[in-house]
matplotlib code that plots the C-alpha trace (Angstrom):
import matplotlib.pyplot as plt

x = [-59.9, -59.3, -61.5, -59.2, -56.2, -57.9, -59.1, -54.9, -53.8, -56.8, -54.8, -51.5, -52.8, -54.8, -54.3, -55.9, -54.0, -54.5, -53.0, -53.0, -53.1, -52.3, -52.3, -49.1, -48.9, -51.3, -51.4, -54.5, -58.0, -58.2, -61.3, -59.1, -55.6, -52.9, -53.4, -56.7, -56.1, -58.4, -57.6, -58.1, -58.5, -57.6, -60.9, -61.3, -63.2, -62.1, -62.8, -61.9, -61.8, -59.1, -61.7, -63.9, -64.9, -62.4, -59.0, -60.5, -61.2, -57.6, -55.8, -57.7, -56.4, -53.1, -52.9, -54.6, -51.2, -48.8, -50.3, -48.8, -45.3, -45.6, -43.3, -44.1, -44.6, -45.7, -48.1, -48.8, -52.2, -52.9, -56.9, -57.8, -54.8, -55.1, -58.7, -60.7, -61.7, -63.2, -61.2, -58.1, -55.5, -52.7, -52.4, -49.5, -50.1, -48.2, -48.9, -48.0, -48.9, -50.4, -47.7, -49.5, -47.0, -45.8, -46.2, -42.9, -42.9, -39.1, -39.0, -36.1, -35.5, -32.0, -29.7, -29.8, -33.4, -34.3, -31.7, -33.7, -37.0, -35.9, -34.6, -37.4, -40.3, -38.4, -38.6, -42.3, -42.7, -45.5, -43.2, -44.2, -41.1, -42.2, -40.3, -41.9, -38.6, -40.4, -36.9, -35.9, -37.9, -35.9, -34.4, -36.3, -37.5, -41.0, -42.0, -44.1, -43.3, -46.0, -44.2, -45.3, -44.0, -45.3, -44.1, -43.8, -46.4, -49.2, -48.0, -48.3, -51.5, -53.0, -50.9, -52.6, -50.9, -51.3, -49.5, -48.3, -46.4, -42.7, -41.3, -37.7, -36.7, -33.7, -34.1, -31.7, -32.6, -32.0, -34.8, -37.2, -35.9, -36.8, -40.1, -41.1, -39.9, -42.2, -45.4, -44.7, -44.5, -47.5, -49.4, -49.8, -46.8, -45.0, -41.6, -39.3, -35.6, -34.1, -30.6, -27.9, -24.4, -23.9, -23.9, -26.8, -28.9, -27.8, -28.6, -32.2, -32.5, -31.8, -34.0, -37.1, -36.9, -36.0, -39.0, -41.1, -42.3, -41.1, -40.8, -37.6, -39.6, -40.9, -37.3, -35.4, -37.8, -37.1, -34.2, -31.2, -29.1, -30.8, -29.7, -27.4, -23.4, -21.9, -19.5, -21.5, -20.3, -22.1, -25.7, -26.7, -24.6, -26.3, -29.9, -28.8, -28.1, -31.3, -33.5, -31.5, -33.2, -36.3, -36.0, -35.4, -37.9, -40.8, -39.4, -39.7, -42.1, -44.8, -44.9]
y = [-77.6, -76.5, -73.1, -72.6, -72.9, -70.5, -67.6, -67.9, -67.3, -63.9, -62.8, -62.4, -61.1, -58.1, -56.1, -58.7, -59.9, -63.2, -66.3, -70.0, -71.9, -75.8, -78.3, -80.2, -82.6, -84.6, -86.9, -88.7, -87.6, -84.4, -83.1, -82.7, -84.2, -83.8, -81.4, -79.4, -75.5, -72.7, -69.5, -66.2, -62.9, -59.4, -58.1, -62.3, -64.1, -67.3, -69.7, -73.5, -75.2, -76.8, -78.2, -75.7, -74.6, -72.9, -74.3, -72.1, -69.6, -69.4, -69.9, -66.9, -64.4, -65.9, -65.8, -62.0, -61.2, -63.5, -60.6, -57.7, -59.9, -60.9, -63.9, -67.7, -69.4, -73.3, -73.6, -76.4, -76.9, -79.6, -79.9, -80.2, -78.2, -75.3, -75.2, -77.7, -79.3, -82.9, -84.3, -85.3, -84.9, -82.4, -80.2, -78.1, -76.1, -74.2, -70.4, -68.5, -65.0, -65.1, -62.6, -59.9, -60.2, -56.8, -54.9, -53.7, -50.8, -50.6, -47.1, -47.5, -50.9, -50.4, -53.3, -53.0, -52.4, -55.6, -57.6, -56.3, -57.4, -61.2, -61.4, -59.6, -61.9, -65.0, -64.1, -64.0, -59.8, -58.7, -56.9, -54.4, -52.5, -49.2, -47.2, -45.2, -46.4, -49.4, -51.1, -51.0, -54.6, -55.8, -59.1, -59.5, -62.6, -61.1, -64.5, -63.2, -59.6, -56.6, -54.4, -51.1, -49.0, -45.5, -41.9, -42.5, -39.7, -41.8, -45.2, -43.7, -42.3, -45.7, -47.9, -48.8, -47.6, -49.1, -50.1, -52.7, -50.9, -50.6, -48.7, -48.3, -45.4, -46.2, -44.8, -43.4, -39.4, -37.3, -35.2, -38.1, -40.0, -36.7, -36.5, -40.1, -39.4, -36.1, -38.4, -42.0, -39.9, -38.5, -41.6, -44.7, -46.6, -48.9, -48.6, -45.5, -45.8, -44.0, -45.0, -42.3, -41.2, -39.5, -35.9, -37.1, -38.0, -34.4, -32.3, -34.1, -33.5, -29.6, -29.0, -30.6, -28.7, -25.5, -25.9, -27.6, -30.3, -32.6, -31.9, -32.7, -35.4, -37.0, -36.7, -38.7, -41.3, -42.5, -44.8, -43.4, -44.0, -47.5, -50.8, -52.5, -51.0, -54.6, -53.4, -53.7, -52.9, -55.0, -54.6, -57.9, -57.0, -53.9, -55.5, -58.1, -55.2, -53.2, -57.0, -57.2, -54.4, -55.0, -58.0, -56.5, -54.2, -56.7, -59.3, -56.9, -57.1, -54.4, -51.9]
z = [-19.7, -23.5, -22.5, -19.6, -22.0, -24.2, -21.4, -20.7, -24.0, -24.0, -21.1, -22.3, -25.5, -23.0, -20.0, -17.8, -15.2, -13.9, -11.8, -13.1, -10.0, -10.4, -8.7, -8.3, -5.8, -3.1, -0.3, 0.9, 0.7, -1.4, -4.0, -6.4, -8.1, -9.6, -12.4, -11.3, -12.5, -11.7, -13.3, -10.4, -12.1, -10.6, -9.3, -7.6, -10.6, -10.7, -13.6, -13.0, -10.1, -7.5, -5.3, -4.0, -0.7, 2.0, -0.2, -3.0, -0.6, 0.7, -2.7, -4.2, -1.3, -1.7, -5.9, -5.2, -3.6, -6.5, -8.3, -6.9, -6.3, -9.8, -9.0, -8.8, -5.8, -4.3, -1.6, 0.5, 2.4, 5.2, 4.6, 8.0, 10.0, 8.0, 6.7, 8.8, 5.5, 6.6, 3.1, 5.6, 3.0, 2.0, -1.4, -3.0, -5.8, -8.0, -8.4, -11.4, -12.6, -16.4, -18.1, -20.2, -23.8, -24.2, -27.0, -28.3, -31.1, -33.0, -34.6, -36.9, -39.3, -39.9, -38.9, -35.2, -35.2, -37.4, -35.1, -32.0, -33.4, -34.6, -30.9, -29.1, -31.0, -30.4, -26.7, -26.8, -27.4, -29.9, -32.5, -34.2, -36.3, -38.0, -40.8, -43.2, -46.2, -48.3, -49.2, -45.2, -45.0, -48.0, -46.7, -43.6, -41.8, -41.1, -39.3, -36.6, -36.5, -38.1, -40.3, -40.6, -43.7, -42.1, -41.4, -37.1, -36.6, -38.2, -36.9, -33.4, -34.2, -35.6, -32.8, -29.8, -26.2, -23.0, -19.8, -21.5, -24.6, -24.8, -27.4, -28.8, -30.8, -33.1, -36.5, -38.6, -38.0, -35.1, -35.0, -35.9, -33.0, -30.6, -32.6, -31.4, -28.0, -27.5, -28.8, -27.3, -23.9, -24.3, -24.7, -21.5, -22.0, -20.1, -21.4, -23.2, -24.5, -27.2, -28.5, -29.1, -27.5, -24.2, -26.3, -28.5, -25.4, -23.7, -26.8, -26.8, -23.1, -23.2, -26.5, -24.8, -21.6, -23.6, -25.5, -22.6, -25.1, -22.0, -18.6, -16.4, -14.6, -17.9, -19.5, -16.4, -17.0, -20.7, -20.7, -23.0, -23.9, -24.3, -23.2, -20.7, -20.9, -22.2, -24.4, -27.2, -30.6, -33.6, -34.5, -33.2, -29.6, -29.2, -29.6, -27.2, -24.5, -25.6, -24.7, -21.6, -20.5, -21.8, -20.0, -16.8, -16.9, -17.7, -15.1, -12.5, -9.6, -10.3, -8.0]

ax = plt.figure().add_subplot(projection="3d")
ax.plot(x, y, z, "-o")
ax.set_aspect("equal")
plt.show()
């Protein structure tokens, strides 16, 4: 079991995707009890085991389609009803997606920026926060966050992109913030948004598609401004509506 635990924690540290399939309840004569996991990855590996045979079988098709729902679900199995097993007894098991952690890059470690990163770890992002000024750390809880103290051109040369990556653009320069835009888009990412006003956001909209850094299809799909309208006004309140979308967006079903 201690491999499985580890092969789970590999999986939401990469872009595997898997479903932890327990078992969570039975009545009468089943292979396995309470507390049997198997592990089914995308491409039908399966590492583990709930019993074997034609339950296996079944559960594997079903945790194949938990993966393009990406939501939890119970499933109850009557051994000889459903899959004219010979065991006689029934078996519900719990089905969970694996979540991949996302990698979250913070361009900008001014006070909203470090307020979004102490939230956003805390709620089980990898944090990275990048700003090329040394004293911008000053005072900073690092506890699991990576600091990078890095012009954003080299960070997002160095960084790894992926599927997976979200990235929020908040530093304390205009053009640096369109800089990171124009880059981060050009690289596999799963996420975009870049704070600013309503007038700050159109500016940066008209002087990519002037200068065709960005197309009109690649600018509708950044978020910006950032964040969920809540009013927001502190530092710490307009992090909390910046993870409220991040939230949203990694909670939702993959389409």
């Amino acid at each position: 079991m201690t491999d499985l635990y580890r092969q789970i924690v590999a999986i939401e540290n990469s872009n595997q995707r898997a479903v932890l399939c327990t078992v969570i309840s039975t009545k009468g004569s089943t292979p396995r009890k309470t507390g049997a996991k198997m592990l089914v990855y995308s491409d039908g590996r399966t590492s583990g085991t709930i019993g074997g045979g034609a339950l296996e079988l079944l559960v594997t098709t079903q945790a194949l389609e938990i993966l393009k729902q990406n939501m939890a679900t119970v499933v109850s199995h009557n051994l000889v009803s459903d899959l004219a097993m010979c065991c006689g007894g029934t078996v519900e098991l719990f089905l969970e997606p694996i979540m991949n952690r996302k990698k979250l890059y913070i361009f900008g470690a001014g006070h909203t920026g470090k307020a979004l990163a102490g939230f956003a770890s805390a709620l089980d992002f990898n944090v990275t926060l990048i700003d090329e000024r040394y004293e911008a750390f000053d005072q900073l809880d690092s506890s699991g966050l990576t600091l990078l103290s890095q012009h954003h051109a080299t960070a997002i040369e160095q960084l790894p992109f992926d599927e997976h990556t979200y990235v929020v653009i908040l530093t304390h320069n205009h053009a640096y913030d369109r800089e990171i835009l124009v880059l981060c888009a050009q690289k596999q990412h799963g996420y975009i948004g870049m704070i600013g006003s309503e007038r700050k956001v159109l500016v940066a909209r008209k002087n990519l598609a002037a200068s065709q850094l960005l197309s009109e299809k690649t600018l509708d799909s950044i978020d910006m401004p950032i964040g969920i309208d809540i009013a927001a006004v502190t530092p710490q309140e307009i992090a909390i509506s910046i993870l409220a979308k991040l939230i949203d967006v990694r909670n939702k079903p993959i389409s």
